[in-house]
ROFI-165455 format. One record per residue (C-alpha): residue number from 1; residue in three letters; x, y negated, z negated. Coordinates in Angstrom, 1 decimal, always signed. Layout:
NUM; ALA; X; Y; Z
...
//
This chain:
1; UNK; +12.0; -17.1; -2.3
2; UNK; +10.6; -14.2; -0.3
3; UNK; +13.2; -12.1; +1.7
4; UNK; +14.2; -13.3; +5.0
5; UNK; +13.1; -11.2; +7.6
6; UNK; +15.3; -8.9; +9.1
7; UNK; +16.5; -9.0; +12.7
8; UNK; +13.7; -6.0; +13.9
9; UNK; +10.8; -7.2; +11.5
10; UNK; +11.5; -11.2; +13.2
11; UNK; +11.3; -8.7; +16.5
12; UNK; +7.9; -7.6; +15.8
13; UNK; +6.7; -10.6; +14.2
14; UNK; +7.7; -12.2; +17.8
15; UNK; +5.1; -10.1; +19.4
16; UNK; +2.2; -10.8; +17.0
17; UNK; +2.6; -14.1; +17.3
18; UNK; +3.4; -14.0; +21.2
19; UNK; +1.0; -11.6; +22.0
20; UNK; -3.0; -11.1; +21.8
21; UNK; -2.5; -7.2; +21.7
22; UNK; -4.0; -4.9; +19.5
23; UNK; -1.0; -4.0; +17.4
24; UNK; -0.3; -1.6; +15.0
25; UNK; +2.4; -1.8; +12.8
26; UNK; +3.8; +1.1; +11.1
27; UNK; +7.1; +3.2; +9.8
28; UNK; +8.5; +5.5; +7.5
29; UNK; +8.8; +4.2; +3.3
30; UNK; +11.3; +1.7; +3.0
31; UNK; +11.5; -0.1; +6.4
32; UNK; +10.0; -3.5; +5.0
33; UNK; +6.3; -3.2; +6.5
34; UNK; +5.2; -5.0; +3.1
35; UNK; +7.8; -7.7; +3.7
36; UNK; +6.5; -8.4; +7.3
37; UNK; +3.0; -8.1; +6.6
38; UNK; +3.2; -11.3; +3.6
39; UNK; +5.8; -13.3; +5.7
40; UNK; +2.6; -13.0; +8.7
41; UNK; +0.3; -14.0; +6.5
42; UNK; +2.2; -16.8; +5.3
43; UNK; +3.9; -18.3; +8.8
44; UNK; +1.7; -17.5; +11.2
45; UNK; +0.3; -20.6; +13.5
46; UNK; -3.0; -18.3; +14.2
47; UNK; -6.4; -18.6; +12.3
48; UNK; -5.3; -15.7; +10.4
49; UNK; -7.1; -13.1; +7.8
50; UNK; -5.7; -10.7; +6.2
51; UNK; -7.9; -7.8; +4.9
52; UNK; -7.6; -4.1; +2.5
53; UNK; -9.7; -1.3; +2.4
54; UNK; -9.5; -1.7; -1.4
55; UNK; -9.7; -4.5; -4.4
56; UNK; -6.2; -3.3; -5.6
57; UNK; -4.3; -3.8; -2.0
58; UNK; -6.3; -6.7; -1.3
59; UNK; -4.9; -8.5; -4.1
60; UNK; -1.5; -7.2; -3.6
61; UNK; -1.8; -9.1; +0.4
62; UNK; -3.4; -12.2; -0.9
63; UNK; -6.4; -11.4; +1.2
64; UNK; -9.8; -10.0; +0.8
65; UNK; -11.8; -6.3; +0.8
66; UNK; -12.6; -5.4; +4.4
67; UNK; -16.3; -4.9; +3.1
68; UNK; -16.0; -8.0; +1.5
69; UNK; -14.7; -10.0; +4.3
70; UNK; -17.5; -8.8; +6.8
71; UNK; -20.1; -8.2; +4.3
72; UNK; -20.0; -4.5; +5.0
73; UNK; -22.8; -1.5; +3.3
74; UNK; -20.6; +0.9; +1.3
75; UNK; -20.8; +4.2; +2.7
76; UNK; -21.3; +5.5; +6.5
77; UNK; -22.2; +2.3; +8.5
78; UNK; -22.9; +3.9; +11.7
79; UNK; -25.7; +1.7; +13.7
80; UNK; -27.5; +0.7; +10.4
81; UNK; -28.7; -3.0; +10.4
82; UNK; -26.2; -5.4; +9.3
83; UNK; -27.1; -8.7; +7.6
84; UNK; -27.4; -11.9; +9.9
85; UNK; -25.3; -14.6; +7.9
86; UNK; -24.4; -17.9; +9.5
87; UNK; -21.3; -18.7; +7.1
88; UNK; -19.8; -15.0; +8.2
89; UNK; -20.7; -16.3; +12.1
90; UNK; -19.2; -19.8; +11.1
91; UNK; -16.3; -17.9; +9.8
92; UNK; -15.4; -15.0; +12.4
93; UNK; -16.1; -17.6; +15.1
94; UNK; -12.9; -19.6; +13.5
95; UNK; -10.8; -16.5; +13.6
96; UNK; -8.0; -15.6; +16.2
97; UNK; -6.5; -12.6; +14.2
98; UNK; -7.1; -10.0; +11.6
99; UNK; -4.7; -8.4; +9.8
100; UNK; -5.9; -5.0; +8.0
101; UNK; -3.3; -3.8; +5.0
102; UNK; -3.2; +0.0; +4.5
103; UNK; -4.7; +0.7; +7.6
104; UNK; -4.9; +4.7; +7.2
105; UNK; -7.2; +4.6; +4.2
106; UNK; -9.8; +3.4; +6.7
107; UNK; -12.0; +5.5; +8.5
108; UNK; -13.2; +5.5; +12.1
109; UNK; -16.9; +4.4; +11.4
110; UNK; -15.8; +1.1; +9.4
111; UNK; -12.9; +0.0; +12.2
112; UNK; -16.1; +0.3; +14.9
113; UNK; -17.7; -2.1; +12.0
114; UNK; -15.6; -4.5; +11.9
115; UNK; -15.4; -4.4; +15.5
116; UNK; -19.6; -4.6; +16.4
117; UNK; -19.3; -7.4; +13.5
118; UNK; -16.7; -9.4; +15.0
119; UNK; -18.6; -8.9; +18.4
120; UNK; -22.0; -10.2; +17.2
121; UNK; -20.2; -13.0; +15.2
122; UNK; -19.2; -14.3; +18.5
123; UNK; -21.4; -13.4; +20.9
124; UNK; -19.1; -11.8; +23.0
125; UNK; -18.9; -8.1; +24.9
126; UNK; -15.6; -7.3; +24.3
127; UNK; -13.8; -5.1; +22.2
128; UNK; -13.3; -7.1; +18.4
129; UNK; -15.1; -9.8; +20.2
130; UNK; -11.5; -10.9; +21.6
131; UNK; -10.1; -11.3; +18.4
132; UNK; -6.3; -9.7; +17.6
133; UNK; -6.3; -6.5; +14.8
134; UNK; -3.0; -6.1; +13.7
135; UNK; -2.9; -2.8; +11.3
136; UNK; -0.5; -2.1; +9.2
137; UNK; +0.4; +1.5; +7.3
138; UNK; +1.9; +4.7; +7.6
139; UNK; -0.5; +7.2; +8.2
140; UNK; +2.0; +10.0; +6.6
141; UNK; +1.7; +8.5; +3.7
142; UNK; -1.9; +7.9; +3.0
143; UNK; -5.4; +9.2; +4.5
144; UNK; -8.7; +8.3; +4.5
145; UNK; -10.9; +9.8; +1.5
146; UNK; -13.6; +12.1; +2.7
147; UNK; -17.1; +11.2; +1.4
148; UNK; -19.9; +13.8; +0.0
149; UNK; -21.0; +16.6; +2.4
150; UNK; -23.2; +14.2; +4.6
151; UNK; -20.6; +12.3; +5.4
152; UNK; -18.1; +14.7; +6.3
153; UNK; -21.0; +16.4; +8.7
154; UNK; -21.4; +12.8; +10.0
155; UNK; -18.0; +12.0; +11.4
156; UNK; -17.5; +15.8; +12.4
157; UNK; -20.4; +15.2; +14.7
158; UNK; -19.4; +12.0; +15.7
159; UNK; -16.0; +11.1; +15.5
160; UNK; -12.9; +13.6; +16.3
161; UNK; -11.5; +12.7; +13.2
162; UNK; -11.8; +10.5; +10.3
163; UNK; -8.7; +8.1; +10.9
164; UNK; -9.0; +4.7; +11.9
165; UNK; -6.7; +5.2; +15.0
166; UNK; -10.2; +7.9; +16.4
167; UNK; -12.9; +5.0; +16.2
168; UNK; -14.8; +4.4; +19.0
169; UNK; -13.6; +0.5; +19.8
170; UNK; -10.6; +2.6; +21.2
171; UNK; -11.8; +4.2; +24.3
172; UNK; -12.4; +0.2; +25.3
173; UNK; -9.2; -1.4; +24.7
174; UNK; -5.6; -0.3; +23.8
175; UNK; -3.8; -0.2; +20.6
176; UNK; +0.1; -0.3; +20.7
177; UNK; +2.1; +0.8; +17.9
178; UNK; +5.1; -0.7; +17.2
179; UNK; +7.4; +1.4; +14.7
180; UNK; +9.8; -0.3; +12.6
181; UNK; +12.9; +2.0; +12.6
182; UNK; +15.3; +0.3; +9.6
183; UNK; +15.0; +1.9; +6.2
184; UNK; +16.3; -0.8; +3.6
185; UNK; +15.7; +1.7; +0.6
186; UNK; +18.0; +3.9; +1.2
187; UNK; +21.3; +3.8; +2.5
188; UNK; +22.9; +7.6; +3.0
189; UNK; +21.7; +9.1; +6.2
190; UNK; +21.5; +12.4; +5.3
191; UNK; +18.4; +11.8; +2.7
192; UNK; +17.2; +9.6; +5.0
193; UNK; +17.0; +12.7; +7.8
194; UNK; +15.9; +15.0; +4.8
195; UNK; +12.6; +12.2; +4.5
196; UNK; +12.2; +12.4; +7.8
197; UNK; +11.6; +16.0; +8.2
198; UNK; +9.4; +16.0; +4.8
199; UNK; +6.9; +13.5; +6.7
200; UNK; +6.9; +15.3; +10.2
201; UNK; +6.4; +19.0; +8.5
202; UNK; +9.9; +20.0; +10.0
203; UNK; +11.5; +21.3; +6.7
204; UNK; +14.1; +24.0; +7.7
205; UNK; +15.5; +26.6; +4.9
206; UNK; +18.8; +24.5; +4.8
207; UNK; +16.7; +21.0; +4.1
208; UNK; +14.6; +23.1; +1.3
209; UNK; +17.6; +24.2; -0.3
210; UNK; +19.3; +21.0; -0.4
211; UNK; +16.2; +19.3; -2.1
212; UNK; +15.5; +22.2; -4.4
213; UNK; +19.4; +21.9; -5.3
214; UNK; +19.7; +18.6; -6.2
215; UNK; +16.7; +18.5; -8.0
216; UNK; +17.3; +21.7; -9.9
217; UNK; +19.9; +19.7; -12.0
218; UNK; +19.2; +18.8; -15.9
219; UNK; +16.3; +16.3; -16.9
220; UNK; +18.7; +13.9; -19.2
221; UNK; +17.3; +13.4; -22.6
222; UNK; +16.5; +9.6; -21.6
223; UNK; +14.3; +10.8; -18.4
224; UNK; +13.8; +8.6; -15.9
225; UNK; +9.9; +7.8; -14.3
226; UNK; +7.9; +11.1; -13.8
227; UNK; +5.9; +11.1; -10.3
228; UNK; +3.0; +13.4; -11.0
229; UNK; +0.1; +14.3; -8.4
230; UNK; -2.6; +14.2; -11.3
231; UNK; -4.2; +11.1; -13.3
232; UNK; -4.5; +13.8; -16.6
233; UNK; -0.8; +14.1; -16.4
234; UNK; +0.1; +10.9; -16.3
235; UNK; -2.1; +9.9; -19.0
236; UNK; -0.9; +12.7; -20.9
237; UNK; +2.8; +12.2; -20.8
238; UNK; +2.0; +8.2; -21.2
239; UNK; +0.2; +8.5; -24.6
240; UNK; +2.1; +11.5; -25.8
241; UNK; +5.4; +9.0; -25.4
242; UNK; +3.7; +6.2; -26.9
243; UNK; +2.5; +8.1; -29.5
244; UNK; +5.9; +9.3; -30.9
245; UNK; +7.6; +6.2; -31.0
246; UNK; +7.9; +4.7; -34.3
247; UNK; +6.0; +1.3; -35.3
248; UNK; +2.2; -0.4; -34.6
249; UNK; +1.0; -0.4; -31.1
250; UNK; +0.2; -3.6; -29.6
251; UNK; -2.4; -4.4; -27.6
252; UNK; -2.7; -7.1; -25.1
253; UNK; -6.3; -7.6; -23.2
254; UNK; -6.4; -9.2; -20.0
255; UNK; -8.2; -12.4; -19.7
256; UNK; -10.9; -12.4; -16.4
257; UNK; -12.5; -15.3; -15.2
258; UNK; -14.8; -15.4; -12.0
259; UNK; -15.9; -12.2; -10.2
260; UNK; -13.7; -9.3; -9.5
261; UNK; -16.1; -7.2; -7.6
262; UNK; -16.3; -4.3; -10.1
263; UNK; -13.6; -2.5; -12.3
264; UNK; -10.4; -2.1; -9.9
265; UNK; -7.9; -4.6; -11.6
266; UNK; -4.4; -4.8; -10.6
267; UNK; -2.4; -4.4; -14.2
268; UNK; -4.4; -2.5; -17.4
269; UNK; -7.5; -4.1; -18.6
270; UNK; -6.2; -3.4; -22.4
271; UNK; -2.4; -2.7; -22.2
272; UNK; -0.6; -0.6; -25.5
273; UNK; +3.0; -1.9; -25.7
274; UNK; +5.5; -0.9; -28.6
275; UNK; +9.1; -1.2; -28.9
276; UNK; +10.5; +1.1; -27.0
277; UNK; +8.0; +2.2; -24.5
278; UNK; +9.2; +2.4; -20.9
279; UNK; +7.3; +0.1; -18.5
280; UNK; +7.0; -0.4; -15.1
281; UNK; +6.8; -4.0; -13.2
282; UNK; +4.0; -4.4; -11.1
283; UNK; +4.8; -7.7; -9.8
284; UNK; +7.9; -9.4; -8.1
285; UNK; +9.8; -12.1; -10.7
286; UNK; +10.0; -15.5; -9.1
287; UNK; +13.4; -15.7; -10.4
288; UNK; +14.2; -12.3; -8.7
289; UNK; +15.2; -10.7; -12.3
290; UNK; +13.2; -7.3; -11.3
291; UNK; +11.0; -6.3; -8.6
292; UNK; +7.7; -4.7; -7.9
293; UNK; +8.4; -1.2; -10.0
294; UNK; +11.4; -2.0; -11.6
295; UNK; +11.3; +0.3; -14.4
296; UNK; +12.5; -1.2; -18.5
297; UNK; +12.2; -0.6; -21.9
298; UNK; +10.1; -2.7; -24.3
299; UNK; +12.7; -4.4; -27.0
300; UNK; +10.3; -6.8; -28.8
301; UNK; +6.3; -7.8; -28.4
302; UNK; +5.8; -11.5; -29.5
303; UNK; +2.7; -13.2; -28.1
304; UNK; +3.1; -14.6; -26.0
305; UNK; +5.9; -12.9; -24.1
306; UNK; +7.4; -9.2; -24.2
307; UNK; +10.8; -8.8; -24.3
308; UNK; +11.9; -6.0; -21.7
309; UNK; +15.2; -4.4; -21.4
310; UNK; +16.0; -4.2; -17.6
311; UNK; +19.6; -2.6; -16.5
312; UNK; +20.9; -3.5; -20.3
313; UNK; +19.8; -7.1; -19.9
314; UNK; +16.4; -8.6; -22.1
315; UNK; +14.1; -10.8; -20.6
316; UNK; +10.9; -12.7; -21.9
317; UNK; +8.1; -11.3; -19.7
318; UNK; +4.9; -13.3; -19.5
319; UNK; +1.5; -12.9; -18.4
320; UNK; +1.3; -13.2; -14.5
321; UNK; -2.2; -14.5; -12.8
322; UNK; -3.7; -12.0; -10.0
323; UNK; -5.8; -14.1; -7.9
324; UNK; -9.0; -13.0; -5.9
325; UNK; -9.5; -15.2; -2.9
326; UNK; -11.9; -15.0; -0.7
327; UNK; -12.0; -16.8; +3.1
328; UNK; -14.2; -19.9; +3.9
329; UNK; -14.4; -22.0; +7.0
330; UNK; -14.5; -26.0; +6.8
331; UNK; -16.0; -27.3; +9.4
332; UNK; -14.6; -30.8; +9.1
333; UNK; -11.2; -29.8; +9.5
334; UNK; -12.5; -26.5; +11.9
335; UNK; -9.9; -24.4; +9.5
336; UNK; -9.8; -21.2; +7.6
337; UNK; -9.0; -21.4; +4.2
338; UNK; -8.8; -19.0; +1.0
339; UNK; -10.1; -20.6; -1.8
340; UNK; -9.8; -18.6; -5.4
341; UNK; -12.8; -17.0; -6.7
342; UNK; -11.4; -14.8; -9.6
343; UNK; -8.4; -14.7; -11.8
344; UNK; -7.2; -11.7; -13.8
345; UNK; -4.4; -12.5; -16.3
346; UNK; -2.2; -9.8; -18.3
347; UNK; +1.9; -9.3; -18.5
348; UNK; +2.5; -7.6; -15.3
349; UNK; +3.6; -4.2; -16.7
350; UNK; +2.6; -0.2; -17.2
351; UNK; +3.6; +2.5; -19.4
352; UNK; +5.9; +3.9; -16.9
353; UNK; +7.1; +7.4; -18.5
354; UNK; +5.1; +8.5; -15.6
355; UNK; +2.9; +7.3; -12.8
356; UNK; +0.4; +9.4; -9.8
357; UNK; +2.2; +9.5; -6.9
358; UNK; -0.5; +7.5; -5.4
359; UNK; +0.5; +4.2; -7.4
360; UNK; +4.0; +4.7; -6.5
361; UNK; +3.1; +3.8; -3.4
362; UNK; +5.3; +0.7; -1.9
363; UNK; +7.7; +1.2; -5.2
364; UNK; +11.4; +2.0; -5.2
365; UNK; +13.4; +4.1; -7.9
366; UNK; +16.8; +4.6; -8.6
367; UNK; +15.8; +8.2; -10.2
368; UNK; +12.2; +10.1; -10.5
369; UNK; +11.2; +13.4; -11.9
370; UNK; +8.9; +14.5; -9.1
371; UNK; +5.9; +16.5; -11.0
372; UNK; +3.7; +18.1; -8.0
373; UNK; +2.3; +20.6; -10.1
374; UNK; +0.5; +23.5; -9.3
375; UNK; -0.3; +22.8; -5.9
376; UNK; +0.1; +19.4; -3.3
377; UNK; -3.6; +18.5; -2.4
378; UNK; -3.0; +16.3; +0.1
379; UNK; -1.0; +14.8; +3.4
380; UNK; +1.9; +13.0; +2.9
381; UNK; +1.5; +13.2; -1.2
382; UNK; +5.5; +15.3; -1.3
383; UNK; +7.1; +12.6; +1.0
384; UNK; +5.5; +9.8; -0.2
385; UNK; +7.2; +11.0; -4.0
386; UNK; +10.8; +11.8; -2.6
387; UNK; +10.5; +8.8; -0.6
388; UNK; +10.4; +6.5; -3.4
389; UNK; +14.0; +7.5; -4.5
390; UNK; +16.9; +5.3; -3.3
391; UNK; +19.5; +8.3; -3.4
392; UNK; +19.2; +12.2; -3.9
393; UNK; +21.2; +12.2; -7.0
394; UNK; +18.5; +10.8; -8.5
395; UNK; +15.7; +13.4; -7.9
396; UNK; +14.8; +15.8; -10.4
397; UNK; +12.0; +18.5; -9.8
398; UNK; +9.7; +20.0; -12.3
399; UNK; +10.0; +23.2; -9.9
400; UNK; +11.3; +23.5; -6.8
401; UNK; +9.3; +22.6; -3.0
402; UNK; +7.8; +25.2; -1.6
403; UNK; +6.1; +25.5; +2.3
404; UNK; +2.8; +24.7; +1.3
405; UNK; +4.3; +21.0; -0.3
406; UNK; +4.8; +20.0; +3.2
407; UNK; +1.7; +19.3; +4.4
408; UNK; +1.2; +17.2; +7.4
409; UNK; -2.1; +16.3; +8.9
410; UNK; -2.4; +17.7; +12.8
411; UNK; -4.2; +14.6; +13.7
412; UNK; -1.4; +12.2; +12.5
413; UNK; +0.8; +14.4; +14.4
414; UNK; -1.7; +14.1; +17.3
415; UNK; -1.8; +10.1; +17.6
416; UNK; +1.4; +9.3; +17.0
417; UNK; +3.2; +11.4; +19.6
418; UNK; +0.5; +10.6; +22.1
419; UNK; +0.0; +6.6; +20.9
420; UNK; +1.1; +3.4; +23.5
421; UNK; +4.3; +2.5; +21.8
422; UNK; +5.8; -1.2; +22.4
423; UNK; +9.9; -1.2; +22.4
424; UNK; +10.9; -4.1; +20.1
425; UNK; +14.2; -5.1; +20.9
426; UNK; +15.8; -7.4; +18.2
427; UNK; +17.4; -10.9; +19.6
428; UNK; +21.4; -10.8; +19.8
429; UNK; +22.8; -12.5; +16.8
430; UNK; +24.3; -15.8; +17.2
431; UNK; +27.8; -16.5; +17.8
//
């Protein structure tokens, strides 16, 4: 069973549902923004979609690309022609909300898309065509990738930034952030403040030292998950560790039937296993035996399970189904629905000695060796690495934070002391 909502997440899932505002829901790692987002998707009495800027965090919301879902050109959109399609009319027409997952890593120019889409779809003036966005994301975490030269001369022409929350749609309607406040992963509240000054860019001397302290302490001989800012390094330190353990490597391929859209699968297409290699989760267990990056050791590999070691405890691990569903509108019963279009099928594991930063994302460890390497090269890559840790005693740094890890982007900064906030005021528990 998914996890009941807590008392603030039921708060702001009140609103959605009570509300036809433009919402956007955001706060800092570990406050449960996942959780709500799937329980919306899944309770909601709306005409609901629910929508990623990419194939990986599309299949991770059940939902479709956002490119996909409004039949979008790749690239700068701008005021190019976009295809006339009557199923997409049929469809949009049906629609009273859209969700969009990992809102951040969208720019300006596809938001104003989807909204001149959802507009022409049906034939109406106003902003999104008077259908509810709800956004979800943390834009401290993750920004939008920059395109070639052209398009970075584009939106500095025509946009004040690249972020989503600068698209033009804005200066016509209001969007209201509503900031969930409780952090589930961790529980001592003077990491938690440490976090916090990492994502705002308000690291004292005294916060530096604490960090660089605790993480200055020996790597044990075990190590835990390394956090590295690179691909190279991770796929360095993965096959170097595979490599030395003893025994034949085992190789399971994934099975793929339908369509995926191109090569951006959820779990490894070919995945090297042998006993002893440290994996990492990637899915939730129905039973609730591990979690979305729970981290184990391979014990045995015996088609057609693996046998994983989690917390001193073996389990029989088999292949999990990642479905690709796409959004179609019946006219008979005047309904969405997602029908399946593509499976992809593999155990739902990776070599986990290390991992990018990047798919840490959403994650939670116990303890991390946070590699940022010679340099941080982007916003919220240093918080988003500390912030997967449950506890300080379980960081370990390859070398200690230094002012130019902290890097905060001016225009985050910008929108979210300036933005419309909505209060959200939990209902008293019952007696």
């Amino acid at each position: 069973m998914p996890p009941a909502l807590s008392a603030e997440q039921q708060a702001v899932f009140d609103v959605i549902e009570g509300t036809r505002r433009h919402i956007f829901v955001t706060g800092r790692a570990g406050t449960g923004k996942s959780t709500l987002l799937n329980h919306l998707s899944w309770h909601s009495e709306k005409q609901l979609v629910v929508c990623a800027p990419t194939g990986v965090a599309a299949l991770n919301v059940g939902g479709q690309t956002i490119h996909s879902l409004f039949k979008l050109p790749i690239g700068v959109i701008a005021d190019r022609d976009l295809d006339d399609d009557r199923d997409l009319r049929k469809l949009l027409s049906a629609v009273d909300t859209v969700v969009i997952d990992e809102v951040s890593m969208v720019n300006a120019d596809l938001l104003d898309a989807v909204d001149r889409r959802l507009r022409w779809a049906r034939q109406r003036k106003e902003p999104f065509g008077g259908v509810q966005i709800v956004l979800f994301g943390d834009p401290f975490q993750l920004a939008p990738v920059p395109g070639d030269g052209d398009e970075r001369a584009y939106f500095a022409d025509n946009y004040r930034s690249m972020w989503f929350f600068d698209a033009k749609v804005w200066d016509q309607t209001e969007l209201s952030v509503l900031e969930l406040r409780q952090i589930h992963r961790q529980q001592d509240d003077g990491f938690k403040a440490m976090l916090n000054a990492v994502r705002a860019g308000r690291v004292t001397a005294e916060i530096a030292g604490m960090l660089n302290g605790a993480g200055a302490r020996p790597v044990p001989s075990d190590p835990p998950i390394t956090l590295a800012t690179r691909n190279d390094s991770v796929t360095r330190i993965n096959a170097r560790a595979l490599a030395a353990l003893p025994g034949k490597t085992s190789t399971a391929r994934a099975e793929i039937n339908g369509d995926f859209g191109g090569r951006a699968f959820p779990a490894e297409e070919a995945l090297e296993l042998k006993p002893g290699a440290h994996v990492m989760f990637l899915r939730n267990d129905p039973d609730q035996r591990w979690v979305n990056g729970t981290v184990g050791v391979v014990r045995r590999v015996r088609n057609p399970v693996v046998v994983v070691e989690v917390d001193g405890e073996e389990h029989e691990v088999g292949p999990a189904v990642w479905e690709r569903q796409r959004y179609t509108y019946s006219p008979a019963t005047k309904k969405l629905t997602r029908e399946v279009v593509a499976e992809f099928t593999q155990f739902p594991l990776r070599l986990a000695w290390a991992v990018t930063i990047h798919k840490s994302q959403g994650k939670t460890y116990d303890a991390a060796v946070v590699d940022l390497g010679t340099r941080v090269f982007s916003a919220g890559q240093t918080y988003v690495a500390l912030s997967r840790l449950t506890s300080l005693d379980g960081l370990y740094l390859t070398r200690p934070l230094v002012p130019r890890d902290i890097i905060v982007d001016k225009d985050v900064i910008r929108f979210m002391t300036s933005a419309a906030r909505v209060r959200v005021e939990p209902a008293p528990a019952a007696l």
